[in-house]
N, C-alpha and C positions, 0 to 999 in steps of 0.2 A: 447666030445671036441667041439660040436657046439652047445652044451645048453652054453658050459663058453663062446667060442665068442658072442653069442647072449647076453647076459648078461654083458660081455663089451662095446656094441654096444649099448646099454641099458643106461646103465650108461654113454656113451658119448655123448648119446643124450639127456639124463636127465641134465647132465655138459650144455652143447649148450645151451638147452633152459634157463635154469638159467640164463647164462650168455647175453641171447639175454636181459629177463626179468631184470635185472639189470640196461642192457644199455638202453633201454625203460625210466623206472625210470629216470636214471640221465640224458636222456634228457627232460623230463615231467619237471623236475625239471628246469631245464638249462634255459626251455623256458616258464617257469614261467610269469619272469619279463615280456618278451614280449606281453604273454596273459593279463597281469593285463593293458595294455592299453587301450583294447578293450570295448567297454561297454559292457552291457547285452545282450544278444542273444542267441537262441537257436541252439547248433550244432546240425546235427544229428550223424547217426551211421556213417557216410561214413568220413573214415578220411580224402580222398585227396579231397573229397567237400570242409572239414572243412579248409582246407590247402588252400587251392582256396581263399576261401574268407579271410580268414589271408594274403593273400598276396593281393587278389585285392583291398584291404580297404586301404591298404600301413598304417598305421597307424603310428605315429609319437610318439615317448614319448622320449624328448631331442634334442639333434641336428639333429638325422637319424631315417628315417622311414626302418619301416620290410622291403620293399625290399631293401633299402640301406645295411643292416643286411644280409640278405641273398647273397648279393655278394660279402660282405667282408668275410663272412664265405668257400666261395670258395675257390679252390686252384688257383693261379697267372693266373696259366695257361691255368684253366678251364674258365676264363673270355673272354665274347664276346670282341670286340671291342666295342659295343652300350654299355655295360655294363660298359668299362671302363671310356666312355665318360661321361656315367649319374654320377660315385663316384669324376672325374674331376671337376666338375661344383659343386657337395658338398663341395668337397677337397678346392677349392678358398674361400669357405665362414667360414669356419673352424675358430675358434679364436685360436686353442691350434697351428695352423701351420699358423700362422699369418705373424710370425718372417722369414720364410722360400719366397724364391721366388716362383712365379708364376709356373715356370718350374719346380721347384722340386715338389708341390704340385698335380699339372698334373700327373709327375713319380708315387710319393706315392700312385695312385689310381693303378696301376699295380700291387702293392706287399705287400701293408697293409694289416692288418686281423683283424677283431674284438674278444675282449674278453667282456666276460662277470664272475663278479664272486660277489655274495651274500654279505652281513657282516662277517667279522672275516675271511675272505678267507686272508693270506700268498699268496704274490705276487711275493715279492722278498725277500729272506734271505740274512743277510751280511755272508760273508765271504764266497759266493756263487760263480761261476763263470757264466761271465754274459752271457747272450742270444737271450733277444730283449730290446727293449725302448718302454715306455708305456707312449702314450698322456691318458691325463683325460677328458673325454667326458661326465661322469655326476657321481654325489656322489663323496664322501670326502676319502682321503688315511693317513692314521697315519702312519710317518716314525717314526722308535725309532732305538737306537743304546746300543749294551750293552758295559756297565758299572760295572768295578769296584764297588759292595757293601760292604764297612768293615762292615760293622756289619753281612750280612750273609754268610761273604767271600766266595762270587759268584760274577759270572757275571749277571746281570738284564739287560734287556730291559726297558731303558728309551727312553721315546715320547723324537722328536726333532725339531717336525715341524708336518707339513700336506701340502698335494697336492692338490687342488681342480680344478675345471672344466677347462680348458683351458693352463692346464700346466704338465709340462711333467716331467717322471723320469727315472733312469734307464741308462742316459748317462753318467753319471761319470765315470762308471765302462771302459768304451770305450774310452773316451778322455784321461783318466791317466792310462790306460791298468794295470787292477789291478781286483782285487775282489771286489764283489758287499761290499762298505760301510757301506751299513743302510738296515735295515730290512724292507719291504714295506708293510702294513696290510689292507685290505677294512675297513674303518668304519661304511661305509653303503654299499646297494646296488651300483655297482660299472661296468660303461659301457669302456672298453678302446680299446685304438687303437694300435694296436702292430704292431710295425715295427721288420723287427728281424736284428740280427749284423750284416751280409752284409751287406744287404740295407742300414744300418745306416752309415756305413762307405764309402760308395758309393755315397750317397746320401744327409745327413744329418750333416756331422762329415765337411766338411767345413765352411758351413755358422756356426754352432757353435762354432770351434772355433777360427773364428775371430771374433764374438760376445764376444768368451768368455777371448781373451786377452784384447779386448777394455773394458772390464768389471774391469777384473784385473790393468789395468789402473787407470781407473777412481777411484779404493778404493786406490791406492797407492797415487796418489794425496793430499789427507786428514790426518793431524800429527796425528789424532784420532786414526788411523789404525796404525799407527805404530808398535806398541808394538803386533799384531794379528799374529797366527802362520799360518802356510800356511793353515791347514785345516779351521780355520776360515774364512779365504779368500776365501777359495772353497766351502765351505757351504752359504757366504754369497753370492759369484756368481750364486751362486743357486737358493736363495731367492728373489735377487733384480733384479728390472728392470730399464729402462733409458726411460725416458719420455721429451716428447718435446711436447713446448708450441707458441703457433703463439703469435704475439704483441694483448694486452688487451683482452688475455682466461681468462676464472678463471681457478685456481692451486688448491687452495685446499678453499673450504667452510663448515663450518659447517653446520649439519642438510641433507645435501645431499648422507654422507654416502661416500662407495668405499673407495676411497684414502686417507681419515683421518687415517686409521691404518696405514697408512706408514709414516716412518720419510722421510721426503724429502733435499738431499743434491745438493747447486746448484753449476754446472757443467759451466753453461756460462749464459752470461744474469743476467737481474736484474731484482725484483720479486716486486710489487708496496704493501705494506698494508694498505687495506682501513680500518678505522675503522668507523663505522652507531654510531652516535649518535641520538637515537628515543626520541622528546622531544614534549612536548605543547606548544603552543606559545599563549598566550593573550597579545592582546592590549589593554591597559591606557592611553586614551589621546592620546599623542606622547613618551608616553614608552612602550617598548617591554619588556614582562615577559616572561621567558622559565624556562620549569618543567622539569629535567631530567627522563625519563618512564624508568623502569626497565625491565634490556635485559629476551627477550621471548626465552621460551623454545627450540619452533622451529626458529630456527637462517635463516629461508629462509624466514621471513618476513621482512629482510635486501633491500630483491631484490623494496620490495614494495616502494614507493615513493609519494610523491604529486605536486613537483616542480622539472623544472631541469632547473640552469642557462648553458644559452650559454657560455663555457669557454673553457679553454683551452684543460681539460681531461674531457671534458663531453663525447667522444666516448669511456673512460675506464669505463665509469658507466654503458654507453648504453650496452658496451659489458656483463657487469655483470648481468642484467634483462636478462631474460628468454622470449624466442619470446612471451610468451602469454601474462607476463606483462606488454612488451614491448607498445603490442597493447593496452591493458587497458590502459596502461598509457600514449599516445600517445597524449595527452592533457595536460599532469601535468608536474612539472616540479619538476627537484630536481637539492638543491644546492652541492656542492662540495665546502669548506671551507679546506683553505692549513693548516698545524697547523701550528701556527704563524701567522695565515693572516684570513680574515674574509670580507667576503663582505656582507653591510648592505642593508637592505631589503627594499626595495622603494613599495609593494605592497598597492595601494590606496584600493585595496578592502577591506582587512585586516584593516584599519582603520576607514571603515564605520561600523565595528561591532567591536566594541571596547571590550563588553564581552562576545565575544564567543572564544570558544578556538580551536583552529586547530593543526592537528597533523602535523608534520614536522618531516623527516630525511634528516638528513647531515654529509654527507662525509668526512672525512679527510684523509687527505695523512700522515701517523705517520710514515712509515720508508721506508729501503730500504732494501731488502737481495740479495747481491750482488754473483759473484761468491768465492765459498767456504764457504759460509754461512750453517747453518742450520736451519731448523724451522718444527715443529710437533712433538716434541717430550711431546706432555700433555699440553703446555701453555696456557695460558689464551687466548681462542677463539670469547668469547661472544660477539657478533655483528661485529665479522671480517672477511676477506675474503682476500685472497692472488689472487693476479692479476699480469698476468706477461706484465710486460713496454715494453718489448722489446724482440726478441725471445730468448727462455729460454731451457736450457737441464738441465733437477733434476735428480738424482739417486735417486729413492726409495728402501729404506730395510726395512721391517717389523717391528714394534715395537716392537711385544714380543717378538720376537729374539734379539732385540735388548739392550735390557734389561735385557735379562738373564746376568746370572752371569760370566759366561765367554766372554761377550763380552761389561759388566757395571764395569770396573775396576776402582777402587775409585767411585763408584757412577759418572760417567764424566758424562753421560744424563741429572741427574738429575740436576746436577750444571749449565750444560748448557741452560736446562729448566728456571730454578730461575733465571738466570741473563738476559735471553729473559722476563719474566714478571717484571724484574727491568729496563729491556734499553724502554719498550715500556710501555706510560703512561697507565692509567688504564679509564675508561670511566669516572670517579666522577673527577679524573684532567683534562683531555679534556674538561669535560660540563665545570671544573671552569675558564681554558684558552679559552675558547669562549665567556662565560660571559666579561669576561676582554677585551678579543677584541671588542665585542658590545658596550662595554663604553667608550671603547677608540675611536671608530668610531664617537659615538655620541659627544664626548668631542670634536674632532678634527673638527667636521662638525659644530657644534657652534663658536668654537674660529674664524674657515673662517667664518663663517657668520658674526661676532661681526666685523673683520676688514674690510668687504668688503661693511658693512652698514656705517662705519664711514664717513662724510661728511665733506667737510672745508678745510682735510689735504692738501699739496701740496707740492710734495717733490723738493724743490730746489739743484740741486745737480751742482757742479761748476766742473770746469777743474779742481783745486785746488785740489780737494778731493778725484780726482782718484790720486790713487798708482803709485808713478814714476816707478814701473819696468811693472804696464799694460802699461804707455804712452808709454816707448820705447820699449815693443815689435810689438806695432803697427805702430811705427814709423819705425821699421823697415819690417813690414810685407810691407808697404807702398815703402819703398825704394825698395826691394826684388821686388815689383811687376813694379815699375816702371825701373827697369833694363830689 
């Protein structure tokens, strides 16, 4: 009888330690990531040495360092006060909790927790019931949702999007109190911030959803949307953001990146489009030649300039230079030319080198996108730049959501696209309406000169030959004043 106890007792400490060696393992593993930040160095045998200095190094890889980790890894409760104040002061610079107040961001350092999970980790399942909200702290998340397949009459998982750094999921399932939607999957390694359903509902679930009805708003707005079923509405509240613009920001320029994948819808305010025309200019005599240069790859040699006259938007140009070319160019000057209108170049310099050629850009004002407008959806961008006139609010939605197939009904994007590259001229009509205005200046600044050199005239003008109805309205402005 106490050989078989001994022998269970055996095997249940043979079970223990297995299981201790396991959980070893998947945390060697767990804390992987964190080790791969560190450089080379020698540990030794002593693993709370080795701990020591993992944590005195604090070592940073994304938004939070190892110890910022280590006290999200805590329980709530097990947090100092010092502790809560140092994840406080994180919490404010945070981009994923940007949208959130001051105040609530503070809270969140109470009761946050960090997760960590590899490629191909399952984060959230649809048709799950939900459990926490997960901000994106670093690496990419693939949502997909299944799908009706006729051909292998199943359901599949189709992609529907991605989540990346500074944006959160996992709230739908809380604001429409329902089961989890969409499947959530790592695509890469993957650092997040987990709030769990209390807290969210405590916490979080106000400021979202009056974010999220003024959202819904703002797509009702647009006849585009009409015909959108509610879930399109709620995926697209998902996807889009609402952006605000001071008087003469840039909105959206090429070659800078970011916000060119968004289609941008305007909300209020008017949006100015400049278009650069990059040309050479030689002097002949007393004619001016200009060569139209063809638009550069990188569209931020727009910013570049040689001349700026003093006009009336010369602070929308200023605003569109970059502080640094600002300062380089803080000597040169660049014109601004209205389309329709053209002011001719009086530079004496320029005409004591009659064959050398200088490079020149100039500005024109080609349109307006006022509110309910659209623009970014693919058009023709080459040497252009959207500047806002006045303060401006855009909805942005994502293009290739927007262009899928359930939300490109008739091709409308694409039609809207084409008649944007037909309402706004193309840079080879602009150079040839500026040539015309150069001639016409020149034509009109000869003819005054012709009449103003003529000598002899003398215009004899009599009572006679003013207009009986100017003489009696002055006869009577005369009466009127002497009453």
């Amino acid at each position: 009888m106490s050989s078989k106890k001994k022998a269970e007792e055996e095997k249940r400490r043979r079970a223990y330690i297995h299981f201790r060696f396991r959980s070893l393992v998947r945390t060697v593993i767990a804390n992987n990531y964190w080790l791969s930040e560190l450089e080379d160095q020698e540990f030794g045998d002593n693993a709370r040495r080795n701990i020591a200095i993992i944590v005195r190094r604090k070592g940073r890889k994304g938004l939070l360092t190892i110890f910022d980790k280590m006290i999200l890894n805590q329980p709530s409760s097990g947090r100092t006060a010092e502790q809560k104040a140092k994840l406080a002061d994180v919490f404010r610079q945070l981009e994923c909790l940007s949208r959130f107040p001051l105040e609530v961001r503070e809270q969140l350092a109470t009761c946050a927790g960090y997760r960590y999970y590899n490629a191909g980790r399952t984060v959230l399942r649809e048709k799950n019931q939900p459990v926490s909200v997960y901000f994106v702290l670093n690496g990419e998340i693939t949502v997909s949702r299944l799908q009706w397949d006729p051909v292998y009459k199943e359901f599949v998982d189709v992609p529907c999007g991605v989540r990346v750094p500074g944006e959160m999921f996992g709230d739908i399932a809380f604001l429409y109190d329902c089961p989890r939607t969409a499947t959530c999957t790592t695509a890469t390694d993957c650092e997040l911030l987990c709030v769990s359903g209390e807290d969210f509902k405590r916490l979080l679930e106000p400021t979202l959803r009056l974010q999220w009805n003024q959202m819904q708003e703002a797509i009702r707005r647009f006849q585009y949307f009409d015909h959108w079923t509610e879930d399109q509405i709620r995926e697209c509240c998902i996807l889009a953001k609402v952006a605000h613009y001071e008087p003469q920001q840039q909105i959206a320029v090429p070659g800078t990146g970011g916000d060119l994948e968004y289609a941008y819808f305007v909300l209020s305010g008017q949006c100015l489009v400049l278009q650069c025309l990059k040309m050479m200019k030689k002097v002949r005599g007393q004619r001016q030649c200009f060569r139209l240069l063809p638009a550069e790859s990188d569209d931020r040699i727009l910013h570049i300039a040689e001349r700026l006259m003093k006009r009336k938007d010369s602070e929308v140009l200023e605003a569109v230079l970059s502080p640094t070319l600002r300062q380089s160019l803080s000597g040169s000057r660049l014109s601004l030319a209205r389309s329709g209108s053209c002011e001719e170049s009086d530079d004496h310099d320029s005409q004591n080198q009659p064959n050398e050629e200088k490079l020149e850009h100039h500005f024109l004002d080609v349109g307006t996108y006022s509110c309910g407008s659209v623009f970014g959806l693919g058009e023709r961008m080459q040497d252009r730049s959207i500047v806002a006139r006045n303060h401006v609010q855009c909805m942005l939605i994502p293009r290739y959501w927007l262009f899928m197939k359930h939300q490109n009904t008739g091709n409308v994007w694409q039609r809207i696209k084409m008649y944007l590259d037909q309402a706004i001229p193309s840079r080879e009509q602009l150079f040839k309406k500026f040539l015309d205005d150069i001639n016409w200046m020149v034509y009109r600044k000869r003819v005054v000169s012709d009449v103003i050199q003529r000598r002899g005239r003398q215009i004899n003008t009599r009572l006679a030959d003013v207009p009986i109805v100017c003489r009696v309205e002055q006869s009577d402005i005369g009466q009127s004043k002497k009453r």
